[in-house]
C-alpha positions as CSV (number, residue, x, y, z in Angstrom):
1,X,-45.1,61.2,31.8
2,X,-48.4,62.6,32.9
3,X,-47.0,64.8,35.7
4,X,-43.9,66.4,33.4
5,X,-46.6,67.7,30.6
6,X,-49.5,68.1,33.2
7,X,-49.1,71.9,32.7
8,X,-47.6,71.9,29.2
9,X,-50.6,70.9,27.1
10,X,-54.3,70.9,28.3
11,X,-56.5,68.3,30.2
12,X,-57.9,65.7,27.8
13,X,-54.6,65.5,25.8
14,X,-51.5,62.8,25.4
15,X,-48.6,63.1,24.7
16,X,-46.4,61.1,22.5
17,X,-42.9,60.5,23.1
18,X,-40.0,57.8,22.4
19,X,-37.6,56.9,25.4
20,X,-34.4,55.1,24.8
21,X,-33.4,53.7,28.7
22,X,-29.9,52.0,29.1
23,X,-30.4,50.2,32.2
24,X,-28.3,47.7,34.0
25,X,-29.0,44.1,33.6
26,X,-28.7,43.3,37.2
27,X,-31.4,46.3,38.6
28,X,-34.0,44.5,36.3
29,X,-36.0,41.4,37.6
30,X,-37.9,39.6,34.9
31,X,-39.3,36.7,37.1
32,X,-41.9,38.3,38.7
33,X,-44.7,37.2,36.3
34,X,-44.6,33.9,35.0
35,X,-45.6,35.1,31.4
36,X,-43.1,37.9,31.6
37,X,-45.9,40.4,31.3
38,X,-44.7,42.6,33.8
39,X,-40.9,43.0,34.9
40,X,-39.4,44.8,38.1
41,X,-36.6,47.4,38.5
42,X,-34.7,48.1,41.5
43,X,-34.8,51.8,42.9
44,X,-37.8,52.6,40.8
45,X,-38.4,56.1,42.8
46,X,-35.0,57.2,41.9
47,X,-35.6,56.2,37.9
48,X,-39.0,57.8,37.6
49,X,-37.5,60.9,39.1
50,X,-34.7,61.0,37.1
51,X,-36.5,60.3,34.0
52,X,-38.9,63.0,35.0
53,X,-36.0,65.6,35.0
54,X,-34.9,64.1,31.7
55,X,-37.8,64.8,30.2
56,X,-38.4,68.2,32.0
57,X,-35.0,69.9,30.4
58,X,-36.3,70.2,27.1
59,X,-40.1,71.2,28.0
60,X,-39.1,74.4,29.7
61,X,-37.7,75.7,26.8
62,X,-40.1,78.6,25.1
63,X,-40.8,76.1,22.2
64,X,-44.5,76.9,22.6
65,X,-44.0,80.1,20.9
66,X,-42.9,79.4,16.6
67,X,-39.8,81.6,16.1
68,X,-38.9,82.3,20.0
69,X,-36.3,80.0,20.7
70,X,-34.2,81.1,17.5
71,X,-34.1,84.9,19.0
72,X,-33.6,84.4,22.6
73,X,-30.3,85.6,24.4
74,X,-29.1,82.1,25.1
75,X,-29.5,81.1,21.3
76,X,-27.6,84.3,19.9
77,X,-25.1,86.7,20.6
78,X,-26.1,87.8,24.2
79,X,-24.4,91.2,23.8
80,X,-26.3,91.9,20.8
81,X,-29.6,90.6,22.1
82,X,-28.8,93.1,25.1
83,X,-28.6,95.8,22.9
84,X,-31.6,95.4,20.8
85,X,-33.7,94.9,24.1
86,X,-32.0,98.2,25.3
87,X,-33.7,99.9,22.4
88,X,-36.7,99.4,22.9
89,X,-38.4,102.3,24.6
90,X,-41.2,103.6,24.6
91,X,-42.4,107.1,23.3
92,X,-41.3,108.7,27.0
93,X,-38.1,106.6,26.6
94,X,-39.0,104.9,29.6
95,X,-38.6,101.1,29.3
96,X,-40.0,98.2,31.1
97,X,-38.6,98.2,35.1
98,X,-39.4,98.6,38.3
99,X,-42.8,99.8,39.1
100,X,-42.4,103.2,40.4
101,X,-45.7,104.8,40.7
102,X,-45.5,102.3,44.4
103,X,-49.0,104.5,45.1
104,X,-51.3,103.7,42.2
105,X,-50.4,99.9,41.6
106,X,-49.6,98.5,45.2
107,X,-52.7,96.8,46.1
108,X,-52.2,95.1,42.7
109,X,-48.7,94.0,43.5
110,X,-49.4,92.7,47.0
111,X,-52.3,90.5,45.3
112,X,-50.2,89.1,43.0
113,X,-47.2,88.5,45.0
114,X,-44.7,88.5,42.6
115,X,-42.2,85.4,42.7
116,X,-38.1,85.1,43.0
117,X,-36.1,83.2,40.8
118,X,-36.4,80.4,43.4
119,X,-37.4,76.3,41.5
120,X,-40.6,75.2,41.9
121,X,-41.3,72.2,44.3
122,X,-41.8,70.0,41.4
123,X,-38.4,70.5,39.9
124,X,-35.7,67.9,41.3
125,X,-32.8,68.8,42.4
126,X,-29.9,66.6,40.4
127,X,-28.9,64.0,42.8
128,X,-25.6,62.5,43.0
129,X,-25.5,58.2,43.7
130,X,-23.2,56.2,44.8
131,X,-23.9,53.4,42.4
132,X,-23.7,54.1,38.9
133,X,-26.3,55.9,37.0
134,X,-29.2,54.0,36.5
135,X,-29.6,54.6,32.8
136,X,-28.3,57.4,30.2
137,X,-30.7,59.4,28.4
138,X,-29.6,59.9,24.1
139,X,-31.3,63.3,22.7
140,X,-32.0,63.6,18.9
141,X,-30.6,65.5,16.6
142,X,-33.5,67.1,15.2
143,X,-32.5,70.3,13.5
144,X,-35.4,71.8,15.0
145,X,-33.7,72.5,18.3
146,X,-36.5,71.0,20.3
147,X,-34.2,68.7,22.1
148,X,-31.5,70.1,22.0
149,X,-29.2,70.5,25.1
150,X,-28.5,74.1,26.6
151,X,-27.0,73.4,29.9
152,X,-28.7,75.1,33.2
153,X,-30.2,78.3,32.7
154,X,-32.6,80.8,34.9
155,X,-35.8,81.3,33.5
156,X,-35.5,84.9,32.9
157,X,-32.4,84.3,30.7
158,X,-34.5,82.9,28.0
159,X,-37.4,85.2,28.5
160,X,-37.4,88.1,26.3
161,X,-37.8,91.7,28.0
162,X,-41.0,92.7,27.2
163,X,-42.3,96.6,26.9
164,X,-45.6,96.9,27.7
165,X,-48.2,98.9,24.4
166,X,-51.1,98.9,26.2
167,X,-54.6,96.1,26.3
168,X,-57.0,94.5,24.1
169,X,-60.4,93.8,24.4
170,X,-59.6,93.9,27.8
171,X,-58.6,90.2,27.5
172,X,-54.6,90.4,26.1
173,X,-51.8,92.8,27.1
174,X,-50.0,94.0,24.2
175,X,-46.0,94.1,24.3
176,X,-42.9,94.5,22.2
177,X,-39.8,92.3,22.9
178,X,-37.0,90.8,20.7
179,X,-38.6,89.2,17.9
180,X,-42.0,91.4,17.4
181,X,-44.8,91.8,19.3
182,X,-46.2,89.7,22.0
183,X,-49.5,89.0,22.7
184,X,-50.6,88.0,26.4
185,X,-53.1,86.4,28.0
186,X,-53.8,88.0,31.1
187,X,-55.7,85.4,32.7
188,X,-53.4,82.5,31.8
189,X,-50.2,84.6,32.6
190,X,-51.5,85.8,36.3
191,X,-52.5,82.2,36.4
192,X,-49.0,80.7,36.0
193,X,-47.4,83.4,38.6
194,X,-49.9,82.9,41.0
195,X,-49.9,78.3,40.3
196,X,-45.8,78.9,41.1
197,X,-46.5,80.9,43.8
198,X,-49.0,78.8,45.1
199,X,-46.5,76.0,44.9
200,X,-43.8,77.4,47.1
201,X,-46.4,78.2,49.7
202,X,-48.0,74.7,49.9
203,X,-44.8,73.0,50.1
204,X,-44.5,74.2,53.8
205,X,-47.8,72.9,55.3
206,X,-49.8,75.1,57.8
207,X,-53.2,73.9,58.6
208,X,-55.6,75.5,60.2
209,X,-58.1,73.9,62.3
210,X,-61.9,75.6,61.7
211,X,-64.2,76.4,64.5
212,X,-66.8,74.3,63.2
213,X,-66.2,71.2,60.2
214,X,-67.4,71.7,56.9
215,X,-69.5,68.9,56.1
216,X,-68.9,67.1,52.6
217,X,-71.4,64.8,50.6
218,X,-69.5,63.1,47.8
219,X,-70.4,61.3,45.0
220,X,-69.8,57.2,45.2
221,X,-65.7,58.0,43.1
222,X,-65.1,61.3,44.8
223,X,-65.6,58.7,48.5
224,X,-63.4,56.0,46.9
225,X,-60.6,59.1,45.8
226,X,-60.5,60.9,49.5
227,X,-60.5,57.4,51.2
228,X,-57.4,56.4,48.8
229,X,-55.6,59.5,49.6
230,X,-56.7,61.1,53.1
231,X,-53.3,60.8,54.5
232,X,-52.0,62.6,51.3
233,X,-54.4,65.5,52.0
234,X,-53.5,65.4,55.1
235,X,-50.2,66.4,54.9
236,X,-51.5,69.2,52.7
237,X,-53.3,70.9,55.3
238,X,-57.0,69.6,54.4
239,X,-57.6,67.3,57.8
240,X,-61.0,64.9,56.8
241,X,-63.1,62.9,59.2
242,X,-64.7,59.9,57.9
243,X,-68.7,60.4,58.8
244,X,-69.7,57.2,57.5
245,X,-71.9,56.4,53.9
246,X,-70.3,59.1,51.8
247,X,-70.2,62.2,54.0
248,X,-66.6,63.4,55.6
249,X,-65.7,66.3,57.4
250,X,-63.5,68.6,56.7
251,X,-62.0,69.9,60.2
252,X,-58.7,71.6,59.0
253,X,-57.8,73.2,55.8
254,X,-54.4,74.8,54.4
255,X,-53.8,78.7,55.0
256,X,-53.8,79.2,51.3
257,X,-57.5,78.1,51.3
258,X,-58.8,79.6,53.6
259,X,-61.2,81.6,51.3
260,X,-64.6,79.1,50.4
261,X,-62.4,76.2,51.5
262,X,-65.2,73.6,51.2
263,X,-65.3,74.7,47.6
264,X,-61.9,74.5,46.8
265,X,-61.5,71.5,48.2
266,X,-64.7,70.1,46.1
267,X,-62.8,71.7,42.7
268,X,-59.6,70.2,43.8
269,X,-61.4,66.4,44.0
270,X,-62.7,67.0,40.3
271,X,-59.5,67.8,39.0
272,X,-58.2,64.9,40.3
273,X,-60.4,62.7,38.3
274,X,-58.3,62.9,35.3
275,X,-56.0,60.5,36.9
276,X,-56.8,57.1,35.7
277,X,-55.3,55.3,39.5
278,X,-57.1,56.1,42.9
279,X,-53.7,56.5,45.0
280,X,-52.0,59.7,44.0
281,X,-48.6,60.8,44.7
282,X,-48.6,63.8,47.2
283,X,-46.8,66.3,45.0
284,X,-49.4,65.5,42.1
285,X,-51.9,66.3,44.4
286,X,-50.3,69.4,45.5
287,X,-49.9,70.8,42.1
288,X,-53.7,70.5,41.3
289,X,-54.2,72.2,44.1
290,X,-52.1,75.4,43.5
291,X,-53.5,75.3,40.4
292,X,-57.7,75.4,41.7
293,X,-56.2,78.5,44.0
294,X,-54.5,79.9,40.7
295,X,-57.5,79.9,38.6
296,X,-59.9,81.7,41.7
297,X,-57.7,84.3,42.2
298,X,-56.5,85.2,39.0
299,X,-57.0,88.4,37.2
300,X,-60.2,87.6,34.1
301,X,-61.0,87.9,31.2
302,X,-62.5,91.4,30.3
303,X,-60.9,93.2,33.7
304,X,-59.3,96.3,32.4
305,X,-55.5,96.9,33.8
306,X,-53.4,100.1,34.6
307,X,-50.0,100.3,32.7
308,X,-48.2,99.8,36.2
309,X,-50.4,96.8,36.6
310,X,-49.9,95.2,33.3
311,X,-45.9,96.1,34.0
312,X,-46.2,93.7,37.6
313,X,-47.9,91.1,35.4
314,X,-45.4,91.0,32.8
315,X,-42.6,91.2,35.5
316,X,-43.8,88.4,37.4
317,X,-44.6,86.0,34.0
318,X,-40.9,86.7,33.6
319,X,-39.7,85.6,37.2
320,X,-41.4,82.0,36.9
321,X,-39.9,79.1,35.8
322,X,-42.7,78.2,33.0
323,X,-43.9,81.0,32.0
324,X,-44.7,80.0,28.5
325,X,-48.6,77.8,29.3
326,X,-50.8,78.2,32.4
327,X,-51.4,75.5,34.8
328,X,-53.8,74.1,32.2
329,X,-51.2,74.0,29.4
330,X,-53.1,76.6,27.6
331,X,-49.9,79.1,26.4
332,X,-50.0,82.6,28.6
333,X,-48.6,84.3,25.3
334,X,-48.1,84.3,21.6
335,X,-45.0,86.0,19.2
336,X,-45.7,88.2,15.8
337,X,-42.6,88.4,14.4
338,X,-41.1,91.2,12.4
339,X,-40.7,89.2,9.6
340,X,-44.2,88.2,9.8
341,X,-45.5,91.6,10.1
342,X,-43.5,93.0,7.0
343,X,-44.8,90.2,4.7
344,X,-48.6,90.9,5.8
345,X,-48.0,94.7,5.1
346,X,-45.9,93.5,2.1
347,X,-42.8,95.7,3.2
């Protein structure tokens, strides 16, 4: 449950959920604990990820933003919702698209890298058993929509195509889109294009041995954490020598880190301490660290944008496959609606 919602809401909450789980008499053991406190399934690996991509589906739909979902493409008439995108332009008549002043905002683009419609690592591919399933998962009917199932989509189907106004403070990118106006963190958006990024590039582990170790002193739970795990950061890239007492060494690192690796590696070990067990699965660990390189490289708060840059960044929000909350579950954008705006300026 953790890792589904570990970028959907921020560090320090819980959610709260109800699961129904059908499962087959014969893949449970109850005689493992002779007060029946604890009970054993068979093929536990393949439940948790199949109840991870149950609970997945409906989290990666734009309910973070009130009004959204009711207005997206996939929720209306598509050829209608086409159209009123269409007509949005701006006053040049020139509508969100490729960047084509390539001169002024390439250095931009190269740093953010912008993704392709490719999954993230952490999604699961749908697998197909031999045995029958291992349990059948029963949505609600909440009027709400919330949980409602739409089938496989691409992200930028129910992503609404956003024309860039201009920026605030400098600290939010203004936009218009089907259903109002949008209001975007930079920060948190740049944060979730460059965490999915980050992702893709981590899942294919090269390490890179450094001339001369780093050398680590770590406090008595951070020693505990790496000696838990070392062969988990090891196939990350980050290659630790025990030094003895509390001090390691850190004689390889990931390519991705190779900018103030000791450091990242340090911030990647404090986020880790949210998790209540020592032993951490590998891909857990992996996201927490695409989400430390994230948050150093992203654009901040207060750093003023070109209109070709705040075009890559709203192209590149588009192309992920949560683009709705950063990799700290804080949400990369909010909606105004029309509606909204005509009752404040009582129209």
């Amino acid at each position: 449950m953790q890792q589904v919602y570990q970028t959907q809401i921020p560090s320090g909450r819980f959610p709260i959920a109800v699961l129904h789980i059908d499962l087959d008499p014969t893949q449970v053991d109850v005689n493992v604990h002779p007060t029946k406190m604890e009970v054993r399934l068979a093929r536990e690996k393949e439940l948790a990820e199949e109840l991870q991509r149950a609970l997945s589906e409906p989290l990666s739909l734009p309910t973070a933003i009130p009004g959204l979902w009711e207005v997206l493409p996939s929720r209306t008439n598509p050829f209608k919702a086409d159209q009123e995108a269409k007509s949005l332009q701006s006053s040049n008549g020139e509508r969100m698209g490729p960047v084509k002043n390539e001169g002024e905002a390439m250095n931009f683009v190269k740093q953010m890298s912008l993704p392709s419609l490719k999954p993230p690592i952490d999604n699961m591919t749908p697998r197909t058993y031999e045995q029958k399933p291992l349990f059948e998962t029963r949505k609600s009917s909440n009027s709400s929509g919330m949980y409602e199932s739409v089938g496989s989509y691409e992200a930028a189907e129910v992503f609404p195509s956003l024309l860039p106004v201009g920026q605030f403070l400098p600290t939010y990118v203004l936009a218009q889109g089907t259903g109002g106006l949008y209001i975007i963190d930079q920060h948190a958006a740049h944060e979730r294009v460059l965490y999915e990024k980050y992702q893709r590039q981590l899942a294919t582990v090269e390490s890179q041995i450094l001339l001369e170790p780093i050398t680590l002193n770590l406090p008595n739970h951070e020693v505990q954490l790496v000696i838990e795990n070392i062969l988990s950061f090891s196939e990350l890239g980050f290659i630790l020598e025990h030094f003895g007492g509390d001090t390691f060494l850190l004689r390889g690192i990931p390519s991705a880190a190779a900018i103030n690796p000791g450091e990242i590696f340090l911030d990647l070990l404090s986020r880790l301490q949210e998790y209540s067990v020592q032993r951490l699965e590998p891909t857990m660990i992996l996201n927490r660290l695409a989400a430390a390189l994230a948050c150093r490289d992203a654009i901040k708060a207060g750093q003023h944008m070109g209109n070709e840059e705040i075009r890559a960044l709203l192209m590149g929000l588009a192309e992920c496959q949560q683009p709705y909350t950063c990799p700290h579950g804080r949400p990369t954008l909010v909606n105004i609606s029309h509606e909204e705006m005509n009752k404040r300026f009582k129209r």
